[in-house]
C-alpha positions as CSV (number, residue, x, y, z in Angstrom):
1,X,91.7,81.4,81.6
2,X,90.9,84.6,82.6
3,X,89.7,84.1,86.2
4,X,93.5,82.0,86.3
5,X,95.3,85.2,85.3
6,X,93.3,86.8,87.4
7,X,94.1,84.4,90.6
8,X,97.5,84.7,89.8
9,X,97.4,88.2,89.7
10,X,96.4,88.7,93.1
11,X,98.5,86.4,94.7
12,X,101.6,87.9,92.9
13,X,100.4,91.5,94.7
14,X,102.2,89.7,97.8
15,X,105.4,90.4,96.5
16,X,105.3,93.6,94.2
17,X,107.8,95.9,95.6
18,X,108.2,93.9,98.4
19,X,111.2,91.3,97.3
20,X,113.7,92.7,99.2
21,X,111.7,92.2,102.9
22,X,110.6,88.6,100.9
23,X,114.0,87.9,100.7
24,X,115.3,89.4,104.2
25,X,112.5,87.4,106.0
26,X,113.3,84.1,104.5
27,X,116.6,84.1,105.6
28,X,115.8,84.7,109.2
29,X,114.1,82.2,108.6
30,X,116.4,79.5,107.3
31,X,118.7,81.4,109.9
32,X,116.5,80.3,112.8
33,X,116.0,76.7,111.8
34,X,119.4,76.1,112.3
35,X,119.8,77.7,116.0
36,X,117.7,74.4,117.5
37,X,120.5,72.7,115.6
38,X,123.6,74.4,117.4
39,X,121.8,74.3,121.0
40,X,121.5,70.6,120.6
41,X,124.9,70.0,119.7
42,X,125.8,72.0,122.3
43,X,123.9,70.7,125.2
44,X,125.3,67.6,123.6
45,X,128.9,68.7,124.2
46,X,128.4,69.8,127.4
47,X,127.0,66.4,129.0
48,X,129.7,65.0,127.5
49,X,132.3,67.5,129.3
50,X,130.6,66.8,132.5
51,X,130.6,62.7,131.9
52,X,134.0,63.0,131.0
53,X,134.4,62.3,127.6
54,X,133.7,65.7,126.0
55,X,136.6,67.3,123.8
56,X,135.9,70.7,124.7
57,X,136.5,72.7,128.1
58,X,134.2,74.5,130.2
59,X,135.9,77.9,129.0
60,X,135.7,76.8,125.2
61,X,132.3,76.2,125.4
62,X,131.1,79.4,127.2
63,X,132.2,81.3,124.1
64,X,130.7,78.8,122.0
65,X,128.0,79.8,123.7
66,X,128.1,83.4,123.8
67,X,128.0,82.7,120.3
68,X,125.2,80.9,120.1
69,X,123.3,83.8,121.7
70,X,124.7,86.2,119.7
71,X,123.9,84.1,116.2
72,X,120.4,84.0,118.5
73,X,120.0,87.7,118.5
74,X,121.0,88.8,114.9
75,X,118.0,86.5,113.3
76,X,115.4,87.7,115.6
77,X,116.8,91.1,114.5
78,X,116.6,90.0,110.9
79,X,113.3,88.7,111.5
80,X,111.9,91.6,113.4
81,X,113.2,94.3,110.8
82,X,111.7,91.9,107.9
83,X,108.8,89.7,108.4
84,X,106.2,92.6,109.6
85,X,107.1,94.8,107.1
86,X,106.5,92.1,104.2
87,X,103.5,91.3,105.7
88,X,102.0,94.5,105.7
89,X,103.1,95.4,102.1
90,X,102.1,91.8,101.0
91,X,98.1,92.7,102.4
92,X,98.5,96.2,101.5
93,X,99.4,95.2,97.7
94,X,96.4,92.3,98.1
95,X,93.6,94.0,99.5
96,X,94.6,97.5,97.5
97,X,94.6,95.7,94.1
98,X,91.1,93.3,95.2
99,X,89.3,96.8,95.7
100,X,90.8,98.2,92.6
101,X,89.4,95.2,90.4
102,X,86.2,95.4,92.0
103,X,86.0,98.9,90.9
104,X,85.7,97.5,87.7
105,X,82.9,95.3,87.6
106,X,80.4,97.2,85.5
107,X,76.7,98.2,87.7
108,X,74.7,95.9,86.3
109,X,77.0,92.7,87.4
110,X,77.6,94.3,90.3
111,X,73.8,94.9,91.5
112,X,73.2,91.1,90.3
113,X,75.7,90.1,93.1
114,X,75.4,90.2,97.1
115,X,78.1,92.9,98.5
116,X,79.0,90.4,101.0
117,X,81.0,88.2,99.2
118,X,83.3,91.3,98.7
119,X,83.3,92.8,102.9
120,X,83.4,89.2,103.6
121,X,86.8,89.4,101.1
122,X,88.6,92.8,102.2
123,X,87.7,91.5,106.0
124,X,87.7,88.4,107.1
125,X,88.9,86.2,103.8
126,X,91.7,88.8,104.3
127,X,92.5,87.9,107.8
128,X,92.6,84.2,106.6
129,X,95.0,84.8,104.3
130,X,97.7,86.8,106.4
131,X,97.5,84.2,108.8
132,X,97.4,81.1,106.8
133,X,99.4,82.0,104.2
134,X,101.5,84.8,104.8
135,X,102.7,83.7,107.9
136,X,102.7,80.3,107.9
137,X,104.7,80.7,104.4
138,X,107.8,81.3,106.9
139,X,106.9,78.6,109.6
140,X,107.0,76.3,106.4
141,X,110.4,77.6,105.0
142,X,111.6,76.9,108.9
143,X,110.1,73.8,109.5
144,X,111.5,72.3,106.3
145,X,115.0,73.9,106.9
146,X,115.1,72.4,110.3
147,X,113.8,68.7,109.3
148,X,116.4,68.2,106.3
149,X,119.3,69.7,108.5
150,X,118.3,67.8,111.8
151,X,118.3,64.6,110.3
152,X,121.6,64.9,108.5
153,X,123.1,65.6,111.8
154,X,121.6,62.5,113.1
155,X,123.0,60.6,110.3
156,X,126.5,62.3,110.8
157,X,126.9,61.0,114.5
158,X,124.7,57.4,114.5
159,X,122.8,55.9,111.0
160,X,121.2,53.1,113.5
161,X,119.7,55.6,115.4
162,X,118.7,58.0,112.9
163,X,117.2,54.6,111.0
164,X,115.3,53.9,114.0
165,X,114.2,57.4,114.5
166,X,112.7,57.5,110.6
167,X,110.9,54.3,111.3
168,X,109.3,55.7,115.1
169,X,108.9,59.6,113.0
170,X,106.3,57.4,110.4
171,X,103.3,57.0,112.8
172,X,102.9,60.9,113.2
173,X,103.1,61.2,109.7
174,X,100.3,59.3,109.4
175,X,98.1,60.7,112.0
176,X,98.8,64.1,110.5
177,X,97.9,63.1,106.9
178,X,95.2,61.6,108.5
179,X,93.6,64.9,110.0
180,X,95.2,67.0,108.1
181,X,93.6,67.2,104.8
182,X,90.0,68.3,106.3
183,X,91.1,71.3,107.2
184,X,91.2,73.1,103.7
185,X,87.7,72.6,103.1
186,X,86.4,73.8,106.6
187,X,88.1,77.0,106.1
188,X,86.1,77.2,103.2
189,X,82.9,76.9,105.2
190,X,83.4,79.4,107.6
191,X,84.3,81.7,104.9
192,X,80.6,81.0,103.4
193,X,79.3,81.4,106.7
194,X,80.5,84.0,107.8
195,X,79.3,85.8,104.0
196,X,76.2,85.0,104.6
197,X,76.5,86.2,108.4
198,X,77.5,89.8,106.9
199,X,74.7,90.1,104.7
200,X,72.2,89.7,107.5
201,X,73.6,92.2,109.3
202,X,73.9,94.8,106.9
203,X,70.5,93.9,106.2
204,X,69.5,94.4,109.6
205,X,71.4,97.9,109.6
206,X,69.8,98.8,106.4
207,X,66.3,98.3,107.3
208,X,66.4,99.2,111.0
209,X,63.7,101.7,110.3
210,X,61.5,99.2,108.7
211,X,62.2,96.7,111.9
212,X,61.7,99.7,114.3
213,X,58.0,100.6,112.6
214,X,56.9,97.3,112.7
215,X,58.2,96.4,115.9
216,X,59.5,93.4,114.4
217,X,62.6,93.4,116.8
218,X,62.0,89.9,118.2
219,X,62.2,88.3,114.5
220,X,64.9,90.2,113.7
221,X,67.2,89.0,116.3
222,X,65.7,85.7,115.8
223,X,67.5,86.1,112.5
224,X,70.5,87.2,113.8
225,X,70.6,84.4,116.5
226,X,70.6,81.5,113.8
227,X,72.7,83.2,111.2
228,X,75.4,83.7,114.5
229,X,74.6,80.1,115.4
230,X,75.9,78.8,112.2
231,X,79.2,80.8,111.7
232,X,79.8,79.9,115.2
233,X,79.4,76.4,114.7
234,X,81.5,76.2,111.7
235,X,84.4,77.8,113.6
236,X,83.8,75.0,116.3
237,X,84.1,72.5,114.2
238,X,87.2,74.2,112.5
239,X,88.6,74.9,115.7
240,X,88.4,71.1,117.4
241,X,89.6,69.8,113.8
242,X,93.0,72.5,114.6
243,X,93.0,70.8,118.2
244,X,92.6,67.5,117.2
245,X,95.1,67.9,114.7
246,X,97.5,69.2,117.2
247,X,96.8,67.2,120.1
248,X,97.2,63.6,117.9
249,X,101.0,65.1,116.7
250,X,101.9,66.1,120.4
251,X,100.9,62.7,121.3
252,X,102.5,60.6,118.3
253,X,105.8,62.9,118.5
254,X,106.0,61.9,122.1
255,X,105.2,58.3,121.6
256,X,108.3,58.9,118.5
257,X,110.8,60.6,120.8
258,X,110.4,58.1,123.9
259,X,111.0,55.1,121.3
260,X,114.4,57.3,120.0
261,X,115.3,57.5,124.1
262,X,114.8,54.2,124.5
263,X,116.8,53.0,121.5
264,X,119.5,55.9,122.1
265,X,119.8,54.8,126.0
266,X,119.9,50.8,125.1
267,X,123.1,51.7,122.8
268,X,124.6,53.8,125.0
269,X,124.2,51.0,128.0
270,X,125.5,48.5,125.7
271,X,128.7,49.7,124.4
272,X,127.9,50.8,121.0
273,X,130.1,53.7,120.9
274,X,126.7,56.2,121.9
275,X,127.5,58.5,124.7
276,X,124.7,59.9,127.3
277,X,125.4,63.8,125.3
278,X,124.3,61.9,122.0
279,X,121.4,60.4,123.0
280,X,119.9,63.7,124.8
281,X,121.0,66.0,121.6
282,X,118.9,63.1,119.6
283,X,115.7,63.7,121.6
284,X,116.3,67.1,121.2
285,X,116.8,67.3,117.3
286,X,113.8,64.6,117.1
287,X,111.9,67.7,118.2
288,X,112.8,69.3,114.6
289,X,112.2,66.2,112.7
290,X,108.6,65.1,114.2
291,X,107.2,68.6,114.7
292,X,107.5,69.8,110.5
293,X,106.2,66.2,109.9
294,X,103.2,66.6,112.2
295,X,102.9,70.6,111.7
296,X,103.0,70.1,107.3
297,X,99.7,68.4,106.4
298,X,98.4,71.2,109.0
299,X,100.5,74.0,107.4
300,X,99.5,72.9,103.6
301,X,95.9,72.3,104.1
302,X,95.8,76.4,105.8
303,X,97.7,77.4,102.6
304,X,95.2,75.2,100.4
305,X,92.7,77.1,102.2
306,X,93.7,79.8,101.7
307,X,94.3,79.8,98.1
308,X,90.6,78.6,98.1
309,X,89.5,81.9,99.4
310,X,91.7,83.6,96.8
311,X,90.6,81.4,93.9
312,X,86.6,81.8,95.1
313,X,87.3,85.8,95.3
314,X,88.5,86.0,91.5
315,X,85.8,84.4,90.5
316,X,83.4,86.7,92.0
317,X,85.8,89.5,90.3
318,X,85.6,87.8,87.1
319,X,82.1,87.5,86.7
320,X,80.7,89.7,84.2
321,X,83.6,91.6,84.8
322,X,84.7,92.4,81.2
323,X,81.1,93.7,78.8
324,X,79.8,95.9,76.5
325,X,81.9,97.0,73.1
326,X,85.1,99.4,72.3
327,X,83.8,102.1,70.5
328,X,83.8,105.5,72.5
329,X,81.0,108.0,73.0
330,X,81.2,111.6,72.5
331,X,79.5,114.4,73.8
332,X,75.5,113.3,73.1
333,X,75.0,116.2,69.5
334,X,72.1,115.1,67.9
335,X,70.5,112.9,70.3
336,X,69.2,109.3,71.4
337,X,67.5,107.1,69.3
338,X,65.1,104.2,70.9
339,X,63.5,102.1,67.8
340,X,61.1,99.6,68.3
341,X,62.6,98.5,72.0
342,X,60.8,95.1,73.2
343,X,62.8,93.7,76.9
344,X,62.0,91.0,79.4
345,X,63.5,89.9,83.2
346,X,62.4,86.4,82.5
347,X,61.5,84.7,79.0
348,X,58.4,85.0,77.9
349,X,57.0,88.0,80.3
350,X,57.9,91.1,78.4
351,X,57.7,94.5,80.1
352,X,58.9,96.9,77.1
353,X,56.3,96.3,73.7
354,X,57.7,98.0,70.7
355,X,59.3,101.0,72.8
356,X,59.9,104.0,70.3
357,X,61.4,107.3,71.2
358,X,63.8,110.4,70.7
359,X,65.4,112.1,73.2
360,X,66.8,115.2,71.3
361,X,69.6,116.7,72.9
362,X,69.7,119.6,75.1
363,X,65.8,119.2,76.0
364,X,63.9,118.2,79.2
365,X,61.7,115.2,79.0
366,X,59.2,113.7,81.8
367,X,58.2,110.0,81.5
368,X,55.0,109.2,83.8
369,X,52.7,106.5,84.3
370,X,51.2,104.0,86.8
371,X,52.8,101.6,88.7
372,X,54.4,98.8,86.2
373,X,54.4,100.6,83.4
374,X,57.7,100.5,82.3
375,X,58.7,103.8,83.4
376,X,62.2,102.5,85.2
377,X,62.4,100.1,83.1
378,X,63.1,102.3,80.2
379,X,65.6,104.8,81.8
380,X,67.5,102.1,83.6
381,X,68.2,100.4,79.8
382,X,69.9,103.9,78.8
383,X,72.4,103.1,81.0
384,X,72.5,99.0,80.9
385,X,72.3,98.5,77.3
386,X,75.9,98.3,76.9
387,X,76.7,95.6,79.6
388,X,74.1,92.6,80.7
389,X,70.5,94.3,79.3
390,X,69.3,91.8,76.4
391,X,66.6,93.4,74.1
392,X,65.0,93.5,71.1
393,X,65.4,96.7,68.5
394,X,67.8,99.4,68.8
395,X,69.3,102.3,71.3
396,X,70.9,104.9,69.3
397,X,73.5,107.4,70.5
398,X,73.8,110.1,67.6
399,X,74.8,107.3,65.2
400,X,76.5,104.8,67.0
401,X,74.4,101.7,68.8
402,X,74.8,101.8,72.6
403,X,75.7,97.8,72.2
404,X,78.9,98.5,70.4
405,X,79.9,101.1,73.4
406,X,82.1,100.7,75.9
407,X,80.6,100.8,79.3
408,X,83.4,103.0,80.8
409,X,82.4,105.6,77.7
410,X,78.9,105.3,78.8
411,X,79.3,105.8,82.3
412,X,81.2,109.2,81.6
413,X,78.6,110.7,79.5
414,X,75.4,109.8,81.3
415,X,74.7,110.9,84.9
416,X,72.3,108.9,87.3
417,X,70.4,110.2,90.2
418,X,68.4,108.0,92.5
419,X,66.1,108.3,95.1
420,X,68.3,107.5,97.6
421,X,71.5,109.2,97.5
422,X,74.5,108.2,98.4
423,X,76.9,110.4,100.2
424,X,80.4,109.6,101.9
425,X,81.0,110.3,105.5
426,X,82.7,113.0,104.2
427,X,83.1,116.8,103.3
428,X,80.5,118.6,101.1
429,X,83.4,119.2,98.7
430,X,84.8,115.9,99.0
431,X,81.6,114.7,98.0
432,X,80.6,117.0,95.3
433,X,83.7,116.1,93.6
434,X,84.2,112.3,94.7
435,X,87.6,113.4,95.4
436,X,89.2,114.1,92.5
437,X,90.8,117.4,91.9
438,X,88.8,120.3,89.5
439,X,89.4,123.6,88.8
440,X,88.1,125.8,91.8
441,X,85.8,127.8,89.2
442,X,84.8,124.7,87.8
443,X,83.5,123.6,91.7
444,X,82.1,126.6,92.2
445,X,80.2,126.3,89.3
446,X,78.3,123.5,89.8
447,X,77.7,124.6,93.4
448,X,75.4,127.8,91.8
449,X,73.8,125.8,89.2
450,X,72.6,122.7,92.1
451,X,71.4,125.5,94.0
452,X,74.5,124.3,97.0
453,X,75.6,127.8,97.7
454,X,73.1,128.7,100.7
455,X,74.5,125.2,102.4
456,X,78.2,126.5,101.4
457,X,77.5,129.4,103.0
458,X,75.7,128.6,106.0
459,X,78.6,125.3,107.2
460,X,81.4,125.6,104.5
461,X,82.7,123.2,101.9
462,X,84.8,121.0,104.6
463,X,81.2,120.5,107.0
464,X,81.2,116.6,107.3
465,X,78.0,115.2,106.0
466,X,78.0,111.8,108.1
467,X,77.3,107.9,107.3
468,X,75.6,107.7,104.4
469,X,74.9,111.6,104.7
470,X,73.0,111.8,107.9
471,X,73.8,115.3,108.5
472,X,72.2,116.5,105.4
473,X,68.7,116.8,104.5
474,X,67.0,114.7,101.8
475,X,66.9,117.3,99.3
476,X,70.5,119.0,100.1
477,X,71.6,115.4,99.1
478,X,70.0,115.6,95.6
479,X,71.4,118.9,95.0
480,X,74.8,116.8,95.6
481,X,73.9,114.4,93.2
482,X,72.9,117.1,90.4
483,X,76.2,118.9,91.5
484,X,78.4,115.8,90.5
485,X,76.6,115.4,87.5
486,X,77.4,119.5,86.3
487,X,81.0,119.2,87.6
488,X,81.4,115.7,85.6
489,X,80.3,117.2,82.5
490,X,77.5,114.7,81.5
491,X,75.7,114.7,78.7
492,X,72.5,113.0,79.7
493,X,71.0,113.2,83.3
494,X,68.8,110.5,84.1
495,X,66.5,111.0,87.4
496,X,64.3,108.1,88.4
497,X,61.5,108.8,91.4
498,X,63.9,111.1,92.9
499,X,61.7,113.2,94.8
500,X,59.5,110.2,96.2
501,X,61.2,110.2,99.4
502,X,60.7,114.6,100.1
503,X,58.1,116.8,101.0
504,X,56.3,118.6,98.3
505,X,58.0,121.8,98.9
506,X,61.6,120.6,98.6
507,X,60.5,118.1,96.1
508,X,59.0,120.9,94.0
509,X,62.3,123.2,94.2
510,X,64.6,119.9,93.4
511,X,62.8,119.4,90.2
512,X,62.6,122.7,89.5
513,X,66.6,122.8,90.0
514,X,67.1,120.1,87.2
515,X,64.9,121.7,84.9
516,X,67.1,125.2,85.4
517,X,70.1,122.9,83.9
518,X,71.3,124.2,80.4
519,X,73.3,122.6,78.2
520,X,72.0,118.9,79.3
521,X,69.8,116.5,78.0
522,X,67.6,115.7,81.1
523,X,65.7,112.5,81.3
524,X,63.2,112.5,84.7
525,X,60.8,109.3,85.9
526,X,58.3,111.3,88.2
527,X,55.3,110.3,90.1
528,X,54.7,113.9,90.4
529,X,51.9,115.7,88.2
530,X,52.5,119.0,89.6
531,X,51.0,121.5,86.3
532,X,53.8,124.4,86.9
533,X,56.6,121.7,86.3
534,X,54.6,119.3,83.8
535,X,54.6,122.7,81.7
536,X,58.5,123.3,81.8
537,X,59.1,120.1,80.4
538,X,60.0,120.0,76.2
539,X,58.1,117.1,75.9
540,X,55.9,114.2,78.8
541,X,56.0,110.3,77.4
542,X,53.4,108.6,78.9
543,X,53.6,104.9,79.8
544,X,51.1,102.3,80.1
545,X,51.2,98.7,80.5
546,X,54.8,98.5,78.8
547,X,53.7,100.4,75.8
548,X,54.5,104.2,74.7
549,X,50.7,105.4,75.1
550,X,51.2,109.4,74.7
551,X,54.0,111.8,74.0
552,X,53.4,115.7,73.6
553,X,53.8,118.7,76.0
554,X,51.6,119.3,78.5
555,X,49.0,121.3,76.9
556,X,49.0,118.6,74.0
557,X,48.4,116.3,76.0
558,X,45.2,117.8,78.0
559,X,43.8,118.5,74.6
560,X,43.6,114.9,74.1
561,X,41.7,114.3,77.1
562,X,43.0,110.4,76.8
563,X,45.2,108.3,79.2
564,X,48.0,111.2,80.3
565,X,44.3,113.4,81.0
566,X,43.1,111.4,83.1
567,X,45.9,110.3,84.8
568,X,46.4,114.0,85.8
569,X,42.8,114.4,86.9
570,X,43.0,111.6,89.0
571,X,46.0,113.0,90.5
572,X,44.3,116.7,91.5
């Protein structure tokens, strides 16, 4: 039910604030379906003035005409000043309101899912839909506007003819029912091509350091090659499908309109009240009976189509969309609570045993360990326990259980900062602040604490830091991150292996940075066994094989001389 709403949310976005276009472009619509109409007739009318029988003069029927042009002009004016405009609001409203609802998947759904299925939505998809839906939505209106009114002008001047002209008008019918109903479900495959043809590439973007060190070039575009192979054979086969489609209603509408000549000229030849002017205006309105009939399956298998791609979308949207309790989080007082923790990825291979821990608020607390240990693990289920993490025991903010959270509550108390920053093509200050507006002492603030105020000072706030922040060093980039965190106010910072990817020296000063922070309770996953930081920390868990093996400071835990001892020696 909820994916439904959902479906028909978006496809109401096309006409939010937009009726009055809607409305204006319909009409030029309906407007223009009857202009075929009055040229008939009147190519009609003038035959007949030249064969003689005609009830109208030459100079009646030049302003006839004259209006006829001018009815011409005003619905391509109506249609001009209308149908764009709708159309741009219409994919505005869709593609505007698609984003916004992605924005609202919680992380871990979101990381569970392939970002293609959404670029392949907001770009192509999208382009699918304006055309196939949006646009042909008017060709539809017209070509049903035209049929109906065409063929009760037939009826008006000869029912024999018009009989005969339903009975030729049935064979492209068929042909286009025929073809036409394949045409959904191929749109359908390039869309799912053309995903998966998106996630290769940014694949291939991603990791073109990785190709370029292991010269693996060749392979890679041996990749790209068959991935491009196969949208571009879908599209072929969508595209002769389109031509065949057209081609076999060109051909049957001719077949229609030489049989409506025929019969049109034998009556005329015969005596049967037709005259030559109402024959010719019957071919000509036969144009706007057999071409809706052989353009409709077409037009209605595009709009199925299309309403596929908007359907497959919400579902995407809706998955895992909605987690996680309603209770809100305050500002972390006491602390967090982890009690007798036990988690798995797959049944049966746990990774967490019996997990037990406080974090007391305020304090600084290293986790460290080998590879596999858990040490991830552990941080990344402070911030997942409310949405999609399934685990034994209890997480305990103050006195409220993470699982009766809400995620959004979460998500504005806790802080996370990865190894690999992100940062927009952007300003330093836009980026800092993710472009929201704070108090300019607030800003400036966080700049001093995240240590930002040399790189302020040495480009300014508005220097651009490139894609994905090439312009910026690794660790200028993490002092972004921690400023975000400051300026948001966070309770918790959580840093996992952020410092993997710099030098020692700026590795050593980040870290050092994070551990200046007051007023935050700071949770770091380090690799890192440098003594002068180990020794700043309140309190080092140490991790092994899934299980909490030490806890203590660091002089605590040298007196031990047991796991975290020689782990550290090992280290030197």
């Amino acid at each position: 039910m909820k994916t439904k709403n959902l479906y028909v949310e978006l496809k109401s976005q096309f006409h939010k604030d937009n009726y009055t276009f809607f409305i204006l472009a319909v009409a030029g619509s309906l407007l223009s379906a009857f202009l075929g109409l009055g040229i008939s007739w009147l190519t009609k009318e003038l035959i007949d003035t030249a064969a003689g029988t005609g009830r109208w003069t030459i100079s009646q029927l030049a302003v006839i005409t004259a209006g006829v042009a001018l009815f011409f002009l005003f619905t391509t004016f109506l249609t001009y000043i209308s149908q764009p405009r709708y159309i741009r609001k219409a994919m505005q409203n869709y593609k505007e309101t698609l984003f916004s609802k992605l924005t609202e998947k919680n992380i871990t759904s979101f990381r569970s899912e392939s970002t293609s299925t959404y670029l392949s939505a907001l770009t192509n998809d999208s382009i699918s839909v304006e055309t196939n839906y949006l646009e042909k939505e008017f060709s539809f209106i017209n070509r049903m506007t035209s049929f109906v009114a065409s063929l009760a002008m037939m009826i008006l001047y000869s029912p024999l003819l018009t009989l005969i002209a339903v009975v030729v008008t049935i064979l492209p019918l068929v042909v286009s029912l025929l073809t036409g109903k394949k045409l959904a479900s191929e749109e359908v495959v390039v869309s799912d091509k053309n995903k998966n043809f998106t996630a290769m590439i940014g694949d291939c973007l991603n990791g073109f350091s990785v190709v370029k060190s292991f010269r693996a070039e060749k392979e890679i575009f041996k990749l790209f090659s068959s991935e491009n192979t196969k949208l571009e054979n879908s599209k072929f086969i969508r595209r002769k499908l389109q031509i065949l489609i057209s081609s076999l209603g060109l051909l049957s509408g001719f077949l229609a309109q030489i049989g409506v000549f025929f019969a049109g000229t034998y009556l005329a030849v015969s005596g049967k009240g037709m005259t030559a002017g109402t024959v010719i205006m019957f071919v000509n309105l036969m144009n706007f009976v057999i071409q809706p009939v052989a353009e409709l399956p077409g037009l209605l298998a595009a709009r199925r189509a299309s309403k596929a791609l908007i359907q497959k979308i919400s579902d995407s949207l809706m998955k895992s969309s909605f987690c996680g309790g309603n209770e809100k989080l305050s500002k972390l007082d006491s602390g967090i609570r982890v009690k007798n923790v036990s988690f798995s990825y797959e049944e049966g291979k746990e990774v967490l045993h019996d997990v037990s821990v406080n974090f007391e608020a305020g304090k600084s607390y290293a986790i460290v360990g080998g590879s596999g240990s858990g040490k991830s693990t552990l941080l990344n289920l402070l911030v997942s326990s409310t949405c999609g993490a399934e685990y034994d025991g209890s997480i305990m903010w103050d006195n409220m259980d993470l699982k009766s959270a809400s995620s959004d509550s979460l998500f504005e108390q806790v802080s996370s900062i990865e190894q690999n920053v992100f940062v927009f093509n952007s300003s330093i200050s836009d980026n800092i602040t993710m472009f929201r507006d704070f108090p300019k002492a607030e800003v400036d603030e966080a700049i001093a604490r995240a240590n930002l105020r040399k790189l302020i000072d040495e480009r300014g706030q508005n220097y651009l830091c490139g894609e994905n922040g090439s312009g910026l060093s690794g660790g200028e980039k993490q002092r972004i991150s921690i400023a975000r965190s400051l300026l948001k106010k966070s309770s918790v910072l959580l840093a996992d292996e952020i410092t993997a990817a710099l030098d020692a020296q700026t590795a050593y000063r980040v870290s050092s940075d994070i551990l200046d922070l007051s007023g935050i309770t700071r949770i770091v996953v380090t690799h890192a066994l440098d003594e002068n930081l180990l020794r700043r920390y309140d309190k080092i868990l140490v991790m092994k094989d899934g299980r909490l093996q030490e806890e203590g400071t660091f002089d605590e835990l040298m007196a031990k001389k047991q796991y975290f001892h020689a782990l550290y020696t090992v280290a030197e």
